[in-house]
C-alpha positions as CSV (number, residue, x, y, z in Angstrom):
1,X,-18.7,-35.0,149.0
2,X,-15.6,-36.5,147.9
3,X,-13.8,-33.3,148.0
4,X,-14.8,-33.4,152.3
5,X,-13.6,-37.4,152.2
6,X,-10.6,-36.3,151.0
7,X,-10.0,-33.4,153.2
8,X,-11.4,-36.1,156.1
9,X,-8.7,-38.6,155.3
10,X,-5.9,-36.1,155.1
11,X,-5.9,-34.5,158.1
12,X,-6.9,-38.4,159.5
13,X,-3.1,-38.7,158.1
14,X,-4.7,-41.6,155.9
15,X,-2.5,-42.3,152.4
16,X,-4.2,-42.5,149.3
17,X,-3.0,-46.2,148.6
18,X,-4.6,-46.2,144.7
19,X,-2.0,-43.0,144.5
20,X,1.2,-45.1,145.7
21,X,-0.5,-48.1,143.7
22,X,-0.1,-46.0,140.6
23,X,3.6,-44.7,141.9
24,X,4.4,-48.6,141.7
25,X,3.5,-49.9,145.3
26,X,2.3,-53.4,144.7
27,X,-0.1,-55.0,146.9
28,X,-1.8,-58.0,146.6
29,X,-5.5,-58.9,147.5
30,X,-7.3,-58.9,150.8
31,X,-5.0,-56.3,152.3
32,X,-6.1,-54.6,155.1
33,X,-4.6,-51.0,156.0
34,X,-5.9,-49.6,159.3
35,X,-5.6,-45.9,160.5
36,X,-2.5,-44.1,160.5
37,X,-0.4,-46.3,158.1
38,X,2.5,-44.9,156.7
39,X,3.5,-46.4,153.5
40,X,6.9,-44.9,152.2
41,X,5.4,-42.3,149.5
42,X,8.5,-41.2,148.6
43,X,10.0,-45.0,147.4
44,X,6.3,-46.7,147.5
45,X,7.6,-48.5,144.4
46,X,10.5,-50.4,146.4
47,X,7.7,-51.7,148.6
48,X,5.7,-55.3,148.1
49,X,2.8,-56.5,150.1
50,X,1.3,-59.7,149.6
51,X,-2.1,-61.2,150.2
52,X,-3.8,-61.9,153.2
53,X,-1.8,-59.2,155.1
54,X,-3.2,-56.6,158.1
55,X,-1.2,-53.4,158.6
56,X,-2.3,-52.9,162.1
57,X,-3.1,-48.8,162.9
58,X,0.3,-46.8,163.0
59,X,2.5,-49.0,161.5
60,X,5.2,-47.7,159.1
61,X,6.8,-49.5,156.6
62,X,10.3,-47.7,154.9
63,X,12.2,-48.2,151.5
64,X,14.3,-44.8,152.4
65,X,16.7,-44.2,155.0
66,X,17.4,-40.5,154.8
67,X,20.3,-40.4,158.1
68,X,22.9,-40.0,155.1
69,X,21.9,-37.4,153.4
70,X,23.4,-35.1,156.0
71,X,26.8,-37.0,155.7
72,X,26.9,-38.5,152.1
73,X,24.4,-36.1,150.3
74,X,22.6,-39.5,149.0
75,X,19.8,-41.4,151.0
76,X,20.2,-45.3,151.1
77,X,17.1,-46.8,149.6
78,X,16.1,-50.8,149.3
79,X,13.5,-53.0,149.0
80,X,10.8,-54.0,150.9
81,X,8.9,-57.2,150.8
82,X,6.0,-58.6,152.7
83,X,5.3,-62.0,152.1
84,X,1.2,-63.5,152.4
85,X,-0.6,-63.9,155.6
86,X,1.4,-61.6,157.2
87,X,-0.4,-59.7,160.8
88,X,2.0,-56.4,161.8
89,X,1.0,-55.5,164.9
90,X,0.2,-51.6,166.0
91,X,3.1,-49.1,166.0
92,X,5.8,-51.4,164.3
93,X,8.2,-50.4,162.0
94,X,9.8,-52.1,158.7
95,X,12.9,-50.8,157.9
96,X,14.2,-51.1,154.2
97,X,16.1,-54.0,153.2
98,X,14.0,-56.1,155.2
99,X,12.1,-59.1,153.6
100,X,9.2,-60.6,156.0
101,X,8.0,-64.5,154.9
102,X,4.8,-65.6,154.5
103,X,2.5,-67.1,157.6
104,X,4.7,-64.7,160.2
105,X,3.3,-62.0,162.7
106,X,5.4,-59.2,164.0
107,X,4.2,-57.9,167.8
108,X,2.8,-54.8,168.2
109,X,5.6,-51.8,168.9
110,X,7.9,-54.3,167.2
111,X,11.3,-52.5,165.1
112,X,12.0,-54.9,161.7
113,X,15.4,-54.4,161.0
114,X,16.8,-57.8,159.4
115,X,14.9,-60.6,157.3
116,X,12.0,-62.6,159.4
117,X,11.8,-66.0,158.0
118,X,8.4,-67.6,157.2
119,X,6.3,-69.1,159.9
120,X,8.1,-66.9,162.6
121,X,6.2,-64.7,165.5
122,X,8.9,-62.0,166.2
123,X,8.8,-59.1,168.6
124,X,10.4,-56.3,170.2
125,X,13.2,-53.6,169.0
126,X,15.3,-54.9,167.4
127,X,12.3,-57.2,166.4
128,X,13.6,-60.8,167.1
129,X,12.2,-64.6,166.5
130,X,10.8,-65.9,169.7
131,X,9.0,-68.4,167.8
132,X,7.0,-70.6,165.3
133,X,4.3,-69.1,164.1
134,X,2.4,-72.9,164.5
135,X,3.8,-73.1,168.4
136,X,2.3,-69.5,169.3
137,X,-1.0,-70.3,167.7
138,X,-1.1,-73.5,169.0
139,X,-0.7,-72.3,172.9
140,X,-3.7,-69.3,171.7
141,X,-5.7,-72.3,170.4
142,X,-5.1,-74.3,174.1
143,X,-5.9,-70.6,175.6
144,X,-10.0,-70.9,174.2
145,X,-12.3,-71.9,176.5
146,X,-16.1,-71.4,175.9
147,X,-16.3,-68.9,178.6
148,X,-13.3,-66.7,176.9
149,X,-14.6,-67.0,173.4
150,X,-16.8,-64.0,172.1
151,X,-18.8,-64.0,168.6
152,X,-18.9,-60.9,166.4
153,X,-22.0,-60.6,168.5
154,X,-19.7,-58.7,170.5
155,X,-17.7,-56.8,168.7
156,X,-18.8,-52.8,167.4
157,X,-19.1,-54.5,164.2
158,X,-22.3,-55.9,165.8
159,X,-25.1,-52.0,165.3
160,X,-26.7,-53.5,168.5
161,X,-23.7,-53.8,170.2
162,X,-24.5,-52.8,173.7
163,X,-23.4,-51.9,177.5
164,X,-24.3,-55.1,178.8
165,X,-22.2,-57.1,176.4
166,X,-19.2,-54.8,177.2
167,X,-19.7,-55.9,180.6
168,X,-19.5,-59.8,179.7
169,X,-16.5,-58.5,178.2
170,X,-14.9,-56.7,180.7
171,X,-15.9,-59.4,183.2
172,X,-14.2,-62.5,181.1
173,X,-11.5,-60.7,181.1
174,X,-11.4,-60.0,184.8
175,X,-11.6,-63.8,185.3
176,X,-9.4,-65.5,182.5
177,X,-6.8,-62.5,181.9
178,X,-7.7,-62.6,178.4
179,X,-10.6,-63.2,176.0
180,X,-10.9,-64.4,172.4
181,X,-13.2,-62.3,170.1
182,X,-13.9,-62.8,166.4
């Protein structure tokens, strides 16, 4: 059975994180990696992830730059570092060198390509600073109604999940723009 897993989560394109953990990646606790992370296999031990911190699926995070290997016959490689309570939304991309602070979340599709300083929401490519990480949560917070909040109760994590409640769902949305789910 663990021989199908493992066959399973390769062709998934899932990494088998103890495997850069014992290459010298180092990760603290309560990390979550969803599907199709790429963790830099080749330099995993230039990378540092700290607690609290969700990979969202697709993102890649790089300690190598290979473009100048063609040119110089070297590759540039530098450190990575990802501070605590740290959200990186789907499809971004950490680019070595860059150090991201604690309490900071990066939008989804977002390029990191220079330092992001702690308590910072930044987005887009080059990723950028648009603001405090307290302001943005703040204005979410303001955004929560009780009509636009959802419990798990409604989320897949929920086995009884059913048609009915995806329909609450899609209605809410359809009337506030945007919903809140645990």
């Amino acid at each position: 059975m663990k021989i199908v897993r493992k066959i399973l989560s390769s062709i998934r394109g899932e990494q088998n994180i103890k495997k850069l953990l014992k290459r010298g990646l180092k990760m603290g606790e309560r990390v979550t990696i969803m599907s199709g992370v790429i963790i830099d296999p080749s330099h995993c031990w230039h990378i540092e992830i700290g607690n609290d911190v969700i990979l969202a699926p697709h993102v890649h995070i790089l300690a190598h730059d290979a473009s100048t290997k063609l040119f110089l016959d070297h590759t540039r490689v530098a450190n990575v570092k990802i501070g605590n309570k740290v959200f990186i939304g789907a499809g971004s991309i950490v680019l070595p060198g860059v150090t991201i602070g604690d309490n900071v979340v990066i939008g989804a599709g977002s390029v990191v390509t220079k330092d992001i300083p702690p308590d910072s929401l930044a987005v887009g490519n080059p990723a950028r600073v648009v603001s405090s990480l307290s302001d943005f949560i703040q204005k979410q917070k303001q955004k929560m109604l009780t009509d636009n909040t959802f419990s798990e109760e409604f989320t897949l994590r929920n086995k009884n999940f059913s048609l009915v409640q995806a329909e609450q769902l899609r209605n809410a949305c359809e009337k506030y723009g945007e919903i809140f789910v645990e």
